[in-house]
C-alpha positions as CSV (number, residue, x, y, z in Angstrom):
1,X,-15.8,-11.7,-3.4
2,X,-13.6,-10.5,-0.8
3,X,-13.8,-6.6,-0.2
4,X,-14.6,-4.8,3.1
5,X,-16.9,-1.6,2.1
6,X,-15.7,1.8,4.6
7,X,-17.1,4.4,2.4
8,X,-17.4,7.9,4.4
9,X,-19.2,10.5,3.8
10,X,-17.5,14.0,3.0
11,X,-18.3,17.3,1.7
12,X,-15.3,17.2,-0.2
13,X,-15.6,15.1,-4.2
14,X,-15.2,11.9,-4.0
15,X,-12.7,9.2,-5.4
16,X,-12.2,5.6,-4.7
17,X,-9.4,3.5,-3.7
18,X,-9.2,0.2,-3.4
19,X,-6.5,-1.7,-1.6
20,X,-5.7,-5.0,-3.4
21,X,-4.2,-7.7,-1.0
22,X,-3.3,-11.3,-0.6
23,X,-1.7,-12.2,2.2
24,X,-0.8,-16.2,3.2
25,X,-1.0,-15.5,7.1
26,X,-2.4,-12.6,8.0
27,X,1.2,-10.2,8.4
28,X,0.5,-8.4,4.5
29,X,-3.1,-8.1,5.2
30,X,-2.3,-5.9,8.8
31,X,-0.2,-3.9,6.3
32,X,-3.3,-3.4,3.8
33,X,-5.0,-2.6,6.9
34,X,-3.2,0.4,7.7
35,X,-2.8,1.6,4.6
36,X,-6.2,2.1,4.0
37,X,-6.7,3.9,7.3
38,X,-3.9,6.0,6.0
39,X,-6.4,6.6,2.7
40,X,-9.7,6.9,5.2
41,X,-7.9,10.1,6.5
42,X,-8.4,12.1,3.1
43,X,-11.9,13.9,2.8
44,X,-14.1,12.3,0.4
45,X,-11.6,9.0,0.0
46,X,-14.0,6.1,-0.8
47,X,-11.3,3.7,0.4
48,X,-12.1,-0.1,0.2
49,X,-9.8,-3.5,0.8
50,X,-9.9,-6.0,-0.9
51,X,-8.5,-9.7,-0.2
52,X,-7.4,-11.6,-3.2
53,X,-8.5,-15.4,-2.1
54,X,-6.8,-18.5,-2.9
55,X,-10.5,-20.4,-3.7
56,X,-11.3,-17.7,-6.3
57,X,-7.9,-19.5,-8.6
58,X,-9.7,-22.5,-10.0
59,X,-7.5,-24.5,-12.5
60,X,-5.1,-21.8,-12.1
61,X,-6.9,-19.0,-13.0
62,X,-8.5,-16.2,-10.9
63,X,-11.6,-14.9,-11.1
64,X,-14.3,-12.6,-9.5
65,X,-16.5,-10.3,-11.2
66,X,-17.7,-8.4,-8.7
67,X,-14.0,-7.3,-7.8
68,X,-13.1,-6.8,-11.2
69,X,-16.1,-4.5,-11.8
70,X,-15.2,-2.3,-8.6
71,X,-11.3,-1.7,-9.6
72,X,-13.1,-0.7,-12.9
73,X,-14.7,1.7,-11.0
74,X,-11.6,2.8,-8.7
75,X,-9.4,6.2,-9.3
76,X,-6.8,4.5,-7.3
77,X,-5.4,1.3,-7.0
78,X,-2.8,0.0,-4.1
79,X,-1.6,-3.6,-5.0
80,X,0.2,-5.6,-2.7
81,X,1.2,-9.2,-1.4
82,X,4.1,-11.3,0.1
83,X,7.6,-11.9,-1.1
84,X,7.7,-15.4,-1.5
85,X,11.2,-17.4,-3.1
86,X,11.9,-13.6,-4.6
87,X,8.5,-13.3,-6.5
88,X,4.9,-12.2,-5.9
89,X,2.8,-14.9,-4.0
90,X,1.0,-17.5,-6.7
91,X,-2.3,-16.4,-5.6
92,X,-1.6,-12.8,-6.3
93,X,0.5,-13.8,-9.7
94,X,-3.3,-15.6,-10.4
95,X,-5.6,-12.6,-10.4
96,X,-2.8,-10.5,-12.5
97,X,-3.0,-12.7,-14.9
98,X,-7.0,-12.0,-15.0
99,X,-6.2,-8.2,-15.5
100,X,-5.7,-9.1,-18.9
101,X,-9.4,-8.5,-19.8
102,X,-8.7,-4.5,-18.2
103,X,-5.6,-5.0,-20.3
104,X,-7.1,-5.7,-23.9
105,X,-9.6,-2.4,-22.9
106,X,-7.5,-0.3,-21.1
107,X,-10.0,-0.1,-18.7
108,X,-7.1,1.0,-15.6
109,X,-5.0,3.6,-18.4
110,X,-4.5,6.7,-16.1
111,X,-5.6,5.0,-13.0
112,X,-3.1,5.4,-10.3
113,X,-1.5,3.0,-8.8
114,X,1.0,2.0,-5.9
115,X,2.3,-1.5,-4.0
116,X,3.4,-3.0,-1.1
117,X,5.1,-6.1,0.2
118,X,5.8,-8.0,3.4
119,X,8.5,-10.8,3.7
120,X,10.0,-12.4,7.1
121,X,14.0,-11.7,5.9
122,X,15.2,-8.0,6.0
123,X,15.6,-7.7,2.4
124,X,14.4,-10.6,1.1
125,X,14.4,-9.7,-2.4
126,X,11.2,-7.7,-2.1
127,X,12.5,-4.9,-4.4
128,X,12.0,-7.4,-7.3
129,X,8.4,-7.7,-6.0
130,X,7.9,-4.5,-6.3
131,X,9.2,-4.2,-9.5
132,X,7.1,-6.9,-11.1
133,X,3.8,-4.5,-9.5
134,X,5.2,-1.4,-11.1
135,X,5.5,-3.3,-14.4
136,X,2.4,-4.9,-14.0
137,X,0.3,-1.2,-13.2
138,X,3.0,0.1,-16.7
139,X,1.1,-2.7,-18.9
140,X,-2.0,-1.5,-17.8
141,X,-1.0,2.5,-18.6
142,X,-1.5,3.2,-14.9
143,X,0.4,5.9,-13.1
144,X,2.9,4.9,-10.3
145,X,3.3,6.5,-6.9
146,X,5.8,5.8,-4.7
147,X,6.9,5.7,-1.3
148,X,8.2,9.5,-0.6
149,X,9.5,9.6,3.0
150,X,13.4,10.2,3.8
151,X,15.1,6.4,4.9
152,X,14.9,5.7,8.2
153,X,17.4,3.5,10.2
154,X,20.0,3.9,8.4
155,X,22.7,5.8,11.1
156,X,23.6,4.8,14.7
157,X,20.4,6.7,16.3
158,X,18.3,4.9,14.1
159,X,15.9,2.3,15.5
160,X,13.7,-0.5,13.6
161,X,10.2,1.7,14.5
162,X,12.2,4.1,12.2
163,X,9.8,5.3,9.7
164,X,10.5,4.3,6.3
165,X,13.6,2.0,8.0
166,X,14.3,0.2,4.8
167,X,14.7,2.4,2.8
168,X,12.2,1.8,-0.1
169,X,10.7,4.3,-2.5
170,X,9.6,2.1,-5.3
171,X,6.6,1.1,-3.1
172,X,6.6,0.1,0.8
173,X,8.4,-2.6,2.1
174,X,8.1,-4.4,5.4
175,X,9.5,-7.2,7.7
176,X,8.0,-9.4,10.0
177,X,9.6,-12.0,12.0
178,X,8.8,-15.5,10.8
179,X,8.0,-16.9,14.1
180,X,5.2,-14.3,15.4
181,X,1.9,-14.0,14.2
182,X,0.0,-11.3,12.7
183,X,-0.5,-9.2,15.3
184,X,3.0,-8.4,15.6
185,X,3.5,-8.2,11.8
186,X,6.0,-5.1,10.6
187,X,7.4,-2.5,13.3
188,X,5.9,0.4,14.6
189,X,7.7,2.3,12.0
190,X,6.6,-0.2,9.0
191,X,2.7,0.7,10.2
192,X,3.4,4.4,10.3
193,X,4.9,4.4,6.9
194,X,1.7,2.4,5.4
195,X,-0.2,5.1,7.1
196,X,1.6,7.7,5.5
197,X,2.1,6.2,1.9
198,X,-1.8,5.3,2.0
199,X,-2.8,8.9,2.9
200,X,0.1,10.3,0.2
201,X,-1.7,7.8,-2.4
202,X,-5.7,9.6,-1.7
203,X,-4.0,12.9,-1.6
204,X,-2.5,12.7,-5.0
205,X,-6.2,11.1,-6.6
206,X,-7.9,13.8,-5.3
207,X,-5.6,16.1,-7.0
208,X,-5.5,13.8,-10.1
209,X,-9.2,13.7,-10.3
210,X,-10.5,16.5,-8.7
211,X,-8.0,19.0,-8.8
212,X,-8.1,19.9,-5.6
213,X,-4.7,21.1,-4.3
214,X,-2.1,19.8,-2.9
215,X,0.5,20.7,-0.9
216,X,4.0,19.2,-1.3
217,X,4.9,18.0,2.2
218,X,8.7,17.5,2.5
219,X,11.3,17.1,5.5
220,X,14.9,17.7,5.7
221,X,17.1,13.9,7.0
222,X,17.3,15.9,10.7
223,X,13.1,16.6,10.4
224,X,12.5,12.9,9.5
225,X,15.4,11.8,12.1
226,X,13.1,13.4,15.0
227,X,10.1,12.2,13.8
228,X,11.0,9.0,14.0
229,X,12.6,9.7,17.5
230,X,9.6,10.7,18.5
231,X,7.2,7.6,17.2
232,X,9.6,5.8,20.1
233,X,8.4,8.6,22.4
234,X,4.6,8.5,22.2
235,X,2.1,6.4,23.5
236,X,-0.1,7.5,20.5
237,X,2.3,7.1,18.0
238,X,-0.2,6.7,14.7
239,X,-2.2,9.9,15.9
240,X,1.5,11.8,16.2
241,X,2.2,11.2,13.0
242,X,-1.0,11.9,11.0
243,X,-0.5,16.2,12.1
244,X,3.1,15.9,10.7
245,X,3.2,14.9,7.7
């Protein structure tokens, strides 16, 4: 098993999600990574991470219990891996295949669900990644939610640290140069946006759950245009962005 446990303690109900990753060198898993804080920042979000592991697929099947039982248990589920030859990675293709067991049950129907995906090219193909995820969360009668900031980047004041800079709503999407390591994986803008689609994800399971309200949050293209400007502008860039959503 490969799951990191950050349960916090709130007054407000509780629901779980659980960040399911596998990442080959280390870029998707910063992505997960930020994510989840994103999720932390939700009152009573139970938010764990999960890393799908290549010695878990034995004869070409993956398998661990112990995970398996805890997505059972989770209101929310974020999948995500790297784009790899215009697919998921094999690893990650392993333990979908596993979900058939929560497939023949419907053990996931009305969970919800969302995904993410890393690759080093700007595009990449990783639209087709996350459309095998959002098929994949379909089979299992799971809800899908998607990325819902405005496109970043895409005028001549735009910047890579844009948030949302490619311009992906099916799930989040992000780029890392091939010949860095980890701890330069995505932009600044790619981090904020996990930050933001995590804490989006918690919001809408409490609602789904709980019922506990929620408020819409939306910006006009010249509201999301400054807040990216102003990501470029701060020293503490993730805590800027956390009080304007």
């Amino acid at each position: 098993m490969g799951f990191s446990d950050v349960d916090r303690a709130q007054d407000a109900p509780t629901v779980t999600v659980t960040v399911v990753c596998h990442s080959v060198h280390g870029h998707t898993r910063v992505l997960a990574g930020h994510l989840a804080d994103g999720a932390r920042l939700v009152p009573g979000a139970r938010v764990r991470l999960v890393d799908i592991r290549p010695e878990d697929v034995r004869a070409g099947r993956w398998h661990d219990a112990e995970v398996l039982a805890l997505l059972d248990r989770s209101d929310a589920i974020v999948f995500g891996c790297p784009t790899l030859m215009g697919s998921v990675s094999a690893v990650f293709k392993a333990f979908m295949e596993a979900a058939f067991t929560p497939f023949t049950t419907q053990a996931w129907k009305d969970k919800l669900a969302g995904g993410f995906t890393m690759s080093a090219s700007q595009s990449g193909d990783k639209l087709a990644v996350l459309e095998q995820l959002a098929v994949f969360a379909a089979q299992l009668g799971m809800q899908w939610i998607g990325v819902g900031d405005m496109p970043g980047n895409n005028w001549s004041g735009g910047a890579r640290d844009d948030v949302n800079r490619l311009g992906s709503w099916l799930g989040l999407m992000s780029q890392s140069h091939a010949d860095q390591g980890p701890e330069h994986a995505g932009s600044l803008g790619d981090r904020i946006t996990a930050e933001r689609y995590g804490e989006r994800i918690a919001r809408l399971t409490q609602r789904w759950v709980n019922a506990v309200p929620y408020g819409t949050p939306r910006m006009t293209e010249h509201e999301a245009r400054a807040l990216s400007a102003s990501l470029r502008e701060t020293e503490d860039a993730p805590a800027a962005t956390h009080t304007a959503r």
